[in-house]
LOMAR-803323 format. One record per atom (N, C-alpha, C): z, x, y. Coordinates in steps of 0.2 Angstrom, whole numbers, plus 5000, padded with zeros to 4 digits. Last residue first. Layout:
residues N
ZXY...
END
This chain:
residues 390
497849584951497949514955498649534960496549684956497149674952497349614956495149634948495249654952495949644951494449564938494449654939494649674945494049414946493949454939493949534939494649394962494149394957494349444952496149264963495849324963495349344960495949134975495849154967495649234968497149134990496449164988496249174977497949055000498049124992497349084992498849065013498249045011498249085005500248975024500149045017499349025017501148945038500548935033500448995031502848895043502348955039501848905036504248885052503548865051503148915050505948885059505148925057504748875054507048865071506648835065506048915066508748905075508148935076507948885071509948815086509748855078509248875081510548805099511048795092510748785087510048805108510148865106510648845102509448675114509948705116510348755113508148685107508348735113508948695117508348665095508348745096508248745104508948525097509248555094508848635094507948455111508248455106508748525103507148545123507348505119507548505114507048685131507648665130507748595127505448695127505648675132506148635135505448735115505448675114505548655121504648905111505348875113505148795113503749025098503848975107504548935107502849175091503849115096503549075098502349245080502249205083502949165087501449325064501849315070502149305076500249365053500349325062501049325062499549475045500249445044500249435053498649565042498549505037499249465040498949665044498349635052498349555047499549745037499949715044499549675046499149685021499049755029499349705034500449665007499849655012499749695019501649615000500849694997500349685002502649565007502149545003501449564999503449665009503649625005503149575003502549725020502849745017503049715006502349615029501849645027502249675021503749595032503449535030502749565024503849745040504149705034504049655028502849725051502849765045503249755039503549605057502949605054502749665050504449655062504749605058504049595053504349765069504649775064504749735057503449675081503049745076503549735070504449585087503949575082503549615077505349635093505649625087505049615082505049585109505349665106505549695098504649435105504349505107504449565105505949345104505549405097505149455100507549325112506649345114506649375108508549255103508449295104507649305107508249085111508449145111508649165101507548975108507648995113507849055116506348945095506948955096507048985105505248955082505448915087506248925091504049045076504749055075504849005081502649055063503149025070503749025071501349125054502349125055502349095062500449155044500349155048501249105050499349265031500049215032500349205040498349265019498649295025499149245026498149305006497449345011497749315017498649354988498849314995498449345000497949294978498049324979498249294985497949214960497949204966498349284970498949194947497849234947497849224955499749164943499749104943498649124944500549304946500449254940500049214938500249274960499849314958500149314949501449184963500749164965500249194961502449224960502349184955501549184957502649364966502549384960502249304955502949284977502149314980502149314971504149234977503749184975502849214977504949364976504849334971504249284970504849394988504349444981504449394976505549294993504749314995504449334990506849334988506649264987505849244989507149474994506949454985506549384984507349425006506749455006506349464998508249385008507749345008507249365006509749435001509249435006508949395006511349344998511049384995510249375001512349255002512549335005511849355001512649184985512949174992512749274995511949184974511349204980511849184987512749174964512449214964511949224969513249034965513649074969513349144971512248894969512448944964512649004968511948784977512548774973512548844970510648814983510948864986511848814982509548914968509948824971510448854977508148964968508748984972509248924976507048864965507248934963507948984963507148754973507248744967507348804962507248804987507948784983507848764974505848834989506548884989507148854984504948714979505348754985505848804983503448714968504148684971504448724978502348774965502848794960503348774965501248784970501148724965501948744962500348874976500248864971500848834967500648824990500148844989500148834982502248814988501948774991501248774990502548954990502848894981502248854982502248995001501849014996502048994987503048905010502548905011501948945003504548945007503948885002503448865004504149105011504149085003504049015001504149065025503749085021503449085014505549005027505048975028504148965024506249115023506149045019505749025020505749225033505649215028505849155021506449145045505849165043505349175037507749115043507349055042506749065042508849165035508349195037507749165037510249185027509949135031509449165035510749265018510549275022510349225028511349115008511049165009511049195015511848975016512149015008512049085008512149015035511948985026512149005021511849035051512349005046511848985038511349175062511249115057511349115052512549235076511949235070511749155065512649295089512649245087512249255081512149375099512949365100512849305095511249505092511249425096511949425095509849595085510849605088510749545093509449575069509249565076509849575079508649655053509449625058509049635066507249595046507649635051508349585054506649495039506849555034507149595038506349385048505749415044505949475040507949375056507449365056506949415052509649365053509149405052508649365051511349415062510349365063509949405058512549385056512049415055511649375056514049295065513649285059513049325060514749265076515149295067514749315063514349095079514549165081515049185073512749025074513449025076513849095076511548915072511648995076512648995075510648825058511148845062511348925068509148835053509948855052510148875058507448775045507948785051508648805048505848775039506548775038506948785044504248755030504848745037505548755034502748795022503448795025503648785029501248755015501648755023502448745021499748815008500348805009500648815014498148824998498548815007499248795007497048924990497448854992497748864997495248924981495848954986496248884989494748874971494548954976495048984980495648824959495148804965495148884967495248804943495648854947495348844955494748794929494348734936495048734941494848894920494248884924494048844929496348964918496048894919495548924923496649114907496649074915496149024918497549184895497149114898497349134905498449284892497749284892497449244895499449194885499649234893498949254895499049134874498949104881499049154888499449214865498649214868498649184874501049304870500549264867499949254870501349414880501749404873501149374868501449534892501049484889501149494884502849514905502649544899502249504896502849534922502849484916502449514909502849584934503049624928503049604923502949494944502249514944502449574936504249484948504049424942503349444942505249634947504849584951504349534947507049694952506249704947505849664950508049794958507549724959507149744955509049894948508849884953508349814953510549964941510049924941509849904947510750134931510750084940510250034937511750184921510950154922511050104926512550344915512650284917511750274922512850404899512350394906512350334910513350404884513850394892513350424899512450384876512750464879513050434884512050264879512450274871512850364871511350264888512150234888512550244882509950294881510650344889511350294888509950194875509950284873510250294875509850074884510450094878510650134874508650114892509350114894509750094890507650104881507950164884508450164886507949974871507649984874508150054877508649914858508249914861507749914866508450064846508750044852508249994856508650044828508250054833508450024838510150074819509650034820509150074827511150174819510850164812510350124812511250294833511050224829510850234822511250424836511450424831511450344827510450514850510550474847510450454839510050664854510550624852510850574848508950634859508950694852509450654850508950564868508450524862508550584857509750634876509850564874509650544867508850724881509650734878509850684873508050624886507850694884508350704879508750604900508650534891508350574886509150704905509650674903509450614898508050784911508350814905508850764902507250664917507050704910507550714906508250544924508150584926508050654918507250384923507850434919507550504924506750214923506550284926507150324923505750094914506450134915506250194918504349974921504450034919505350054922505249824912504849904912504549924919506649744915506149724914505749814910508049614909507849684908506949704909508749504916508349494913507949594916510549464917510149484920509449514914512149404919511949424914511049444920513349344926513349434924512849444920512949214926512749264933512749324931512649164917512149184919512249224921513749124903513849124907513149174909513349014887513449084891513349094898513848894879513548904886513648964885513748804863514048814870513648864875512948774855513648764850514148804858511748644850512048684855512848694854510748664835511348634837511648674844509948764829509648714831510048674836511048854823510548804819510348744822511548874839511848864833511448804827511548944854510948904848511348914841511948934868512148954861511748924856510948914884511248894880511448944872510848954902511048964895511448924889509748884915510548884911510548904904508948994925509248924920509648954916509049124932508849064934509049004932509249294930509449234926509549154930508649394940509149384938508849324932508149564934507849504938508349444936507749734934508249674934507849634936507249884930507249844935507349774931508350064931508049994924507849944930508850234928508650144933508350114929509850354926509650294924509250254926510850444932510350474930509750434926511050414952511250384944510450444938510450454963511350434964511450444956509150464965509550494969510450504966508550374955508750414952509150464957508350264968508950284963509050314958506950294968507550324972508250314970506350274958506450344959507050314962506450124957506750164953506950214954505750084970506550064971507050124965504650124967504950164973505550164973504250054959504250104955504550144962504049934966504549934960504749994958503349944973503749944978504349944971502049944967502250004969503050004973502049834954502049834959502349934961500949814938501649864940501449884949500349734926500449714934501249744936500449744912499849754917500049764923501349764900501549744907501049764911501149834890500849734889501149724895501649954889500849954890500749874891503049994896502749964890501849934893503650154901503550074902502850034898504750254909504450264903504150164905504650394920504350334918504350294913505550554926505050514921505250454920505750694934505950614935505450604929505550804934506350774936506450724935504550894917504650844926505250844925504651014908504950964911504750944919503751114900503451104909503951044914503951034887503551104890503251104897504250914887504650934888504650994889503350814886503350824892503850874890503350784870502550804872502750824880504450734868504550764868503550824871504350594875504750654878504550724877503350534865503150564873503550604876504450554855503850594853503250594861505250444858505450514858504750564858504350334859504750374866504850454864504150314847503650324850503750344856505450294843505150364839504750374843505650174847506150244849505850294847504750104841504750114848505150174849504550174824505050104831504750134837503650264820503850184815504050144819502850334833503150334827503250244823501250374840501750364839502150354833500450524847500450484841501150444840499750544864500450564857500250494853498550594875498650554871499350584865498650624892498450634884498750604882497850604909498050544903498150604897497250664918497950684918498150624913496050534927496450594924497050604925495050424918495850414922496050494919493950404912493650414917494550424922494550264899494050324902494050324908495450204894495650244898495250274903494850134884495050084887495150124895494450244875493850204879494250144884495550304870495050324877494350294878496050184864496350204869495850244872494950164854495050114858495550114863495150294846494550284850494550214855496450294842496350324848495650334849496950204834496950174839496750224845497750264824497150224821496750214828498950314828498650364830497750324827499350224842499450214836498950274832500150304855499750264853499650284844500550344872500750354865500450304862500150424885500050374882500350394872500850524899500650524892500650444887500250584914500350544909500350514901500750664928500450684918500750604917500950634940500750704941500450694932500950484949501250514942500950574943500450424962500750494957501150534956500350294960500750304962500950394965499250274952499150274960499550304966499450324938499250364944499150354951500150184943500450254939500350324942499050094939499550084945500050144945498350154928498150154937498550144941499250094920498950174921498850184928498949964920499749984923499750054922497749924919498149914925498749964927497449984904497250024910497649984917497849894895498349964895498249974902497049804895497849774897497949844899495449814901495849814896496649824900494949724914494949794912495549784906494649564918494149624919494149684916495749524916495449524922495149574925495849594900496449554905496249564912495449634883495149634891495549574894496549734874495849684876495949664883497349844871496849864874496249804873498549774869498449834875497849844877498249694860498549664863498449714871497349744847498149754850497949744858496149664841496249704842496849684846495949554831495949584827496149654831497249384835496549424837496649494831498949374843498349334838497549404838499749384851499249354854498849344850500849444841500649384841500249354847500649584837500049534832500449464834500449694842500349634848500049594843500649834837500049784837499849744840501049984847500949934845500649884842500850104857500850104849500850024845501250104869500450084868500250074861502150164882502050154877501550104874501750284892501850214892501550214885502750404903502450364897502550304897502750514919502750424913502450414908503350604930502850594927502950544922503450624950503650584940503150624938504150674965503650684959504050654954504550534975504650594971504350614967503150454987503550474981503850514977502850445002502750474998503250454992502850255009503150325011503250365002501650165014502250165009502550235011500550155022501150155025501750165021499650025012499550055017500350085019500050044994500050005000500050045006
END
């Protein structure tokens, strides 16, 4: 993305051994064709976009004419053979990187095509603090105990959380890990290695564009898909003293802030059910009830990525977004650039794709006797074309 700020050198494996024999079909799930370009190659590209400096693909060793054809033309890719579990098939990329150790490494599942740049930013950079990252997302619906079919009680959500790809580690320490490790069974995933060495594994935002492809249908995309859709949001909140402004992702300094469960950031609400809005997935509050405790105080800026992740699931791209903020104070002018890179930012888009906008009521009603702000957003998503990343 235009403006992103460079990234710590990696390097990343992606694991690619597998059959994928529940999408059905006679070839693995990695390397058939998903918007144009076989499955594996998205999330390489986005990799290398990134710079990865090596990448090592791990693959079935039957499967290496239909890895370098899914690859071709992507440098700094080789290929490792992998093992009976997954854990074999990491350890055996670990150990293919271990003459020339990188600081940082990748490790992330080939059936995840669609790997955001702001994901793999959030990871490095917490390798700053922890020797582990994992990207998270929370737990939305209600859990149930499945007892033969029978609901035999509840599990509690909030401490619970939805484990995504790509794991970042700092080398020598899952490295260490994967020698280490003494299970009797197969790990399910990296960050149980490290933990099982007492490594402690930051968790960070994941993003619903990360969706792992399971079954044939993840494959489908409705053919009578309009071209393009249109959605409108509004929202308002209260001003009151005590309380953080935060307009379109920035703190504002006001002798007064805006009251809610969340952040309260009527900018970016506004926005998000403008893009639920578009394709057809409800409002803010269906996704983020504000009765759940786990979004009191939490940004808005998650509740954005999130509904941009559902749109581009859904095969839609976002081409622009146009914002009104109504209110009589704070002046936006002096706040607009930042709020607008922001916006841009959280949405994958170029600043010149993102309006923002003031006017006042001419001290009528409720914003202009400065006792709230409203917003107002129109979203436009665009069908994405065929081979292009969605």
């Amino acid at each position: 993305m235009a403006g992103a700020a460079p990234l710590p050198p990696f390097a990343a494996i992606v694991v690619a051994a597998g059959k994928g024999l529940r999408v059905g079909g006679d070839v693995p799930k990695q390397f058939r064709d998903f918007k144009g370009k076989p499955v594996i190659r998205w999330s390489i590209e986005a990799l290398a976009d990134a710079g990865a400096d090596r990448i090592v693909t791990v693959i079935a060793p039957e499967s290496r004419a239909e890895a370098e054809a899914a690859l071709s033309g992507i440098a700094g890719v080789t290929f490792v053979s992998g093992g009976a579990t997954r854990q074999d098939s990491v350890r055996a990329g670990l150990e293919a990187l271990a003459k020339g150790a990188p600081a940082h490494v990748l490790i992330h599942d080939a059936a995840r095509p669609d790997l955001p740049h702001t994901v793999i930013a959030r990871l490095l950079a917490a390798l700053a603090d922890y020797p582990g990252a994992i990207p998270v997302l929370p737990v939305v619906d209600s859990l149930a105990v499945d007892a033969n079919g029978v609901m035999a009680g509840k599990a509690e959500r909030e401490s619970l959380r939805r484990v995504q790809t790509p794991q970042a580690f700092r080398f020598p320490a899952i490295l260490a890990a994967h020698r280490e490790w003494q299970g009797a069974t197969d790990a399910g995933d990296d960050a149980q290695v490290l933990t099982a060495s007492k490594g402690s594994v930051a968790l960070v935002q994941g993003d619903e564009r990360l969706k792992k492809i399971t079954f044939a249908e993840d494959f489908a995309t409705p053919m009578d898909q309009p071209a393009f859709r249109i959605g409108q949001g509004f929202d308002v909140h209260r001003l009151e003293p005590g309380e953080e402004l935060w307009l379109g992702g920035v703190l504002i300094p006001h002798d007064r802030g805006l009251a809610g469960h969340s952040d309260a950031d009527v900018a970016l609400h506004a926005i998000t059910d403008a893009v639920l809005g578009a394709v057809g997935e409800g409002d803010i509050g269906t996704h983020f009830p504000p009765s759940d405790p786990q979004w009191r105080g939490a940004r808005s800026g998650q509740f954005l990525e999130h509904a941009v992740g559902l749109a581009r699931a859904a095969g839609y791209a976002i081409a622009n977004v146009d914002l009104t903020l109504i209110c009589e104070a704070p002046k936006i002018g002096p706040h607009r650039p930042a709020m607008r890179a922001e916006v841009a930012r959280l949405m994958g888009l170029a600043e010149g794709a993102v309006s923002i906008k003031a006017t006042t009521t001419e001290r009528l009603g409720f914003t202009g006797r400065g006792e709230g702000i409203a917003a107002q957003a129109i979203v436009l998503v665009t069908l994405a074309p065929k081979g292009t990343a969605s």
